[in-house]
C-alpha positions in Angstrom: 0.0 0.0 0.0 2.7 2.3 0.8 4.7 1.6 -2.5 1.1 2.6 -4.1 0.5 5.3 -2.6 4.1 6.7 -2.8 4.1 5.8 -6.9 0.8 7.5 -7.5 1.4 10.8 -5.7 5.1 11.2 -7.5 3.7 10.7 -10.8 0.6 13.0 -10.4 3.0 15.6 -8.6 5.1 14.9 -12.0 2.2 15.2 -14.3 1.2 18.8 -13.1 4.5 20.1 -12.7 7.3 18.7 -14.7 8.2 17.1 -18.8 8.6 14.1 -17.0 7.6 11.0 -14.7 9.5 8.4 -12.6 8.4 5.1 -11.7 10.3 3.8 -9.1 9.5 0.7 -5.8 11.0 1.0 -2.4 12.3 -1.0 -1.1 12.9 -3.8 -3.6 14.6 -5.3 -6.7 17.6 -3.2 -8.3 16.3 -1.1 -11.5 17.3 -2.5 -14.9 20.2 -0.4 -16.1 22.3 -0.6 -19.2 25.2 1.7 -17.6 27.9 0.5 -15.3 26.0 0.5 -11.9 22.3 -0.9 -10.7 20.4 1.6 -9.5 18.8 0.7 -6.1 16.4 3.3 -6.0 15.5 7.0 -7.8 12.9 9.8 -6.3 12.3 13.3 -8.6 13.3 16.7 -6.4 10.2 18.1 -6.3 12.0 21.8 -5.7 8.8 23.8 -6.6 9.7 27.1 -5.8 13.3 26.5 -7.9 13.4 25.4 -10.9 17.6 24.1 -11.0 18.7 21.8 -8.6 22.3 20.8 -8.4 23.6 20.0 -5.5 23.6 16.5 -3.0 25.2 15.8 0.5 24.2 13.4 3.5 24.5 14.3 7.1 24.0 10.8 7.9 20.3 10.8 8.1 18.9 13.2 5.7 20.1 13.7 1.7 20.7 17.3 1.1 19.7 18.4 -2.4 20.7 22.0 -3.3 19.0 24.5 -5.6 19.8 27.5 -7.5 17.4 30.8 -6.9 14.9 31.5 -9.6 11.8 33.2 -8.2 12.2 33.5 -4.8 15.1 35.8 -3.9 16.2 33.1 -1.9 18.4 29.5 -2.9 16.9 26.6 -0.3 18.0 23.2 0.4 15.8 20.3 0.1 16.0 17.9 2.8 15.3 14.0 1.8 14.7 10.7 3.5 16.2 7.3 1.6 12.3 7.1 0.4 12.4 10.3 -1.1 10.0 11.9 1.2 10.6 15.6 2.0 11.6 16.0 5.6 12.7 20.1 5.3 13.3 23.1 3.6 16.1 25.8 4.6 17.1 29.1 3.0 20.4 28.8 1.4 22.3 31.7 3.7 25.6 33.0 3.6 24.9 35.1 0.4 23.9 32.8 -1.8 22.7 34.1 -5.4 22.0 32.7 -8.6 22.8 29.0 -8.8 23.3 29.0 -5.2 25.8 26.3 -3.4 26.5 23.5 -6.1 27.7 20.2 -4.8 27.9 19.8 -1.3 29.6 16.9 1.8 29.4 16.8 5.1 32.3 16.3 8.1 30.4 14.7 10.3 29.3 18.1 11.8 29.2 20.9 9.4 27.3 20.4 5.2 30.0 22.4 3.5 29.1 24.1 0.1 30.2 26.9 -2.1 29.0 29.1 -4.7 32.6 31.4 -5.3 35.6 30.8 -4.2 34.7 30.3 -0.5 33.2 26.8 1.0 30.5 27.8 3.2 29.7 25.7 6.4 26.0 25.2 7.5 25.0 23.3 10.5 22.2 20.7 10.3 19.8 23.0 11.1 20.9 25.1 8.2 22.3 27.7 10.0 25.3 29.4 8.3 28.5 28.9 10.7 31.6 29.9 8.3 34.1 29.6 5.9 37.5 28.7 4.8 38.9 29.6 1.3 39.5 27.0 -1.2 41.9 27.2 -3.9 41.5 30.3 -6.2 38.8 28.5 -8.4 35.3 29.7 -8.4 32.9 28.3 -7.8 34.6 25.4 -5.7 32.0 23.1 -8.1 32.8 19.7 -6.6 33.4 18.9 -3.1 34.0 15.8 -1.0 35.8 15.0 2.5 37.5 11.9 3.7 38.0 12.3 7.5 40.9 14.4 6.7 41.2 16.1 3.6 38.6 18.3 1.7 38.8 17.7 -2.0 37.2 20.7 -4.8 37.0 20.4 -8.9 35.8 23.1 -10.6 33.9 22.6 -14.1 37.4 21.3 -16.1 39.5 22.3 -13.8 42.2 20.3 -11.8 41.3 18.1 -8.2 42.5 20.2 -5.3 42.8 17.8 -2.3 44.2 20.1 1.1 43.3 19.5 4.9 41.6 22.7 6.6 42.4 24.0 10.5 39.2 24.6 11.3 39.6 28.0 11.7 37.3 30.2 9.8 38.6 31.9 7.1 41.5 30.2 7.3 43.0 28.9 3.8 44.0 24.9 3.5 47.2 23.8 2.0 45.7 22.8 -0.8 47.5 21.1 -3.4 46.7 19.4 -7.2 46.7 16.1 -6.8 45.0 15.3 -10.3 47.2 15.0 -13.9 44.8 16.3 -16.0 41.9 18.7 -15.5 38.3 17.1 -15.2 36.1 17.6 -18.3 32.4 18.7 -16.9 33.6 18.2 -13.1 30.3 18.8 -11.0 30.6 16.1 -8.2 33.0 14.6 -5.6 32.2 11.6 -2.8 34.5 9.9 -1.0 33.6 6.2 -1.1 35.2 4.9 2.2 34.7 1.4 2.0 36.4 1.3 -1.5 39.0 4.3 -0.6 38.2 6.3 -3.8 36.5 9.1 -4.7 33.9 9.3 -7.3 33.5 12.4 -9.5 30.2 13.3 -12.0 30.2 15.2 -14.6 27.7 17.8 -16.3 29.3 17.8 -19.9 26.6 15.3 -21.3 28.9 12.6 -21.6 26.8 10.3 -18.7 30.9 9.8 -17.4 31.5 8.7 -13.2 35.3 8.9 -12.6 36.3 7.0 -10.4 40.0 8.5 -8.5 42.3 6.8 -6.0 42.5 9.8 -3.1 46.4 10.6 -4.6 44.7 11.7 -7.4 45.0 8.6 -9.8 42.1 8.1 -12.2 41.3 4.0 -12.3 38.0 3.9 -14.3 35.5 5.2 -16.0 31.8 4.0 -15.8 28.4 5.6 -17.3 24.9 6.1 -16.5 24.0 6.3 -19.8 21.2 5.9 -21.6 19.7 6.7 -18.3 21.3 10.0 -17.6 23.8 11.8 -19.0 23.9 15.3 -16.8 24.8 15.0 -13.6 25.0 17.7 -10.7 26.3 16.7 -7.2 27.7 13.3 -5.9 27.6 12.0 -2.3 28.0 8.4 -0.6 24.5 7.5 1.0 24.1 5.2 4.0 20.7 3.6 3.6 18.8 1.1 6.2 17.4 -0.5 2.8 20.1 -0.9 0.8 23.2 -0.1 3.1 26.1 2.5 1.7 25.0 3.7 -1.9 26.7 6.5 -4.0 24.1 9.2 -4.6 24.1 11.7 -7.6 22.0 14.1 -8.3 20.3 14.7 -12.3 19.7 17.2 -13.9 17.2 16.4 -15.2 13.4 16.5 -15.9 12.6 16.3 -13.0 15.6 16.8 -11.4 16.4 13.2 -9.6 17.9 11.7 -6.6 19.6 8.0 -7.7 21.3 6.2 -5.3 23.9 3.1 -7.5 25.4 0.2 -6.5 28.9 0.8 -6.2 30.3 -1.7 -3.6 32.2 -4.4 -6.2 33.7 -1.4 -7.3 37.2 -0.7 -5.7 40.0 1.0 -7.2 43.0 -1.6 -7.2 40.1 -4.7 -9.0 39.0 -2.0 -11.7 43.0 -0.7 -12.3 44.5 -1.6 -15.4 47.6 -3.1 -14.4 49.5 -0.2 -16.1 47.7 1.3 -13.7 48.2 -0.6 -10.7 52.2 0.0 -11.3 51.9 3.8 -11.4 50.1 3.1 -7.6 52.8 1.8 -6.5 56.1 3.5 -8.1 
């Protein structure tokens, strides 16, 4: 009854507002996919009062979707539960304008995000807290944290990886640890139980690079024919289908899709030309 209910009201929500519908079941079977990862499970961003949402971030209970000010004056962020059922709604603060805060992580206490050269820190209550300065690119597009470092992209630009003092408006160390710039970079998640990072891209290409945390790419995998624009990319940890990589696309509607990523660690999908270079 619940999967009924939940499937009706998404696609009449659809119908009204958006080009668009998703059919989706919770919990249940993997979708069929023809790109690299099953998809466990997909809900639409219903972001009314917005009409471009582009970021994603988990605080460890709630998926953080962000979206850019059309209407309003004001960017919000959308708050999610694994079902896709909308739990909040917070004014993007901080200064915010235009596209607002693009992709978005979380250090166990503060949802980082930036829309310049600053990453902005917002508690979970959404209450704007501070910054630090990341590396000269604007808008730090990308963004992902492993316990340590914070990593940024910038749409084809370079990964900065650099680890922050905590002090606001302090600057981290940050350093390039990539070889070649990122074509489309929009996303960054730090995967801890395969110790890589995973990076979408907008550039209509459907690519998910996959990065070892020094900064050495070891695949390339697709959601394609599914999706081929992508906005923000964070590891989810469900209670239906345990830890997930979300990314967020943009799309119509714009859509939450949590994939199957646990067979995929970096040293199994290395070539072994690249498995040497690990380990010169």
């Amino acid at each position: 009854m619940r999967t009924a209910l939940c499937v009706a009201l998404v696609l009449a929500l659809a119908a009204a507002s958006f080009a668009g519908s998703n059919e989706f079941t919770f919990p249940g079977t993997p979708y069929a996919t023809d790109g690299t990862f099953d998809i466990f499970f997909q809900f639409p961003v219903l972001a009314l009062d917005d009409a471009h949402v582009v970021g994603l971030g988990f605080d460890g209970t709630y998926i953080w979707c962000s979206a850019g000010d059309i209407t309003t004056g004001t960017c919000h962020f959308y708050l999610y539960d694994e079902a896709g059922n909308h739990m909040a709604t917070y004014d993007q603060l901080g200064g915010a304008t235009g596209w607002g805060h693009r992709d978005l992580c979380f250090d166990g206490t503060y949802m980082f995000g930036s829309y310049g050269t600053q990453i902005n820190a917002f508690n979970t209550m959404g209450d704007y807290m501070g910054y630090f300065n990341g590396p000269g690119i604007s808008p730090c597009r990308a963004l992902a944290f492993d316990g340590y470092y914070f990593y940024t992209c910038g749409f084809s630009e370079y990964i900065y990886r650099g680890h922050w003092d905590g002090v606001w408006g302090s600057t981290p160390d940050w350093q390039i640890i990539s070889g070649d710039v990122i074509s489309g970079c929009y996303g960054m998640a730090y995967d801890g139980s395969n110790d890589c990072l995973w990076v979408s891209t907008a550039d209509y290409t459907g690519d998910l690079h996959q990065f070892t945390t020094d900064g050495l790419q070891v695949g390339t995998h697709t959601t394609l024919p599914e999706f081929d624009i992508h906005g923000g990319a964070s590891m989810v940890n469900t209670g239906a289908y345990g830890m997930t990589l979300g990314v967020l696309m943009q799309f119509s509607p714009d859509t939450v899709v949590l994939y199957d990523v646990d067979a995929f660690s970096p040293v199994e999908d290395a070539s072994w030309s690249s498995i040497k270079a690990m380990y010169r």
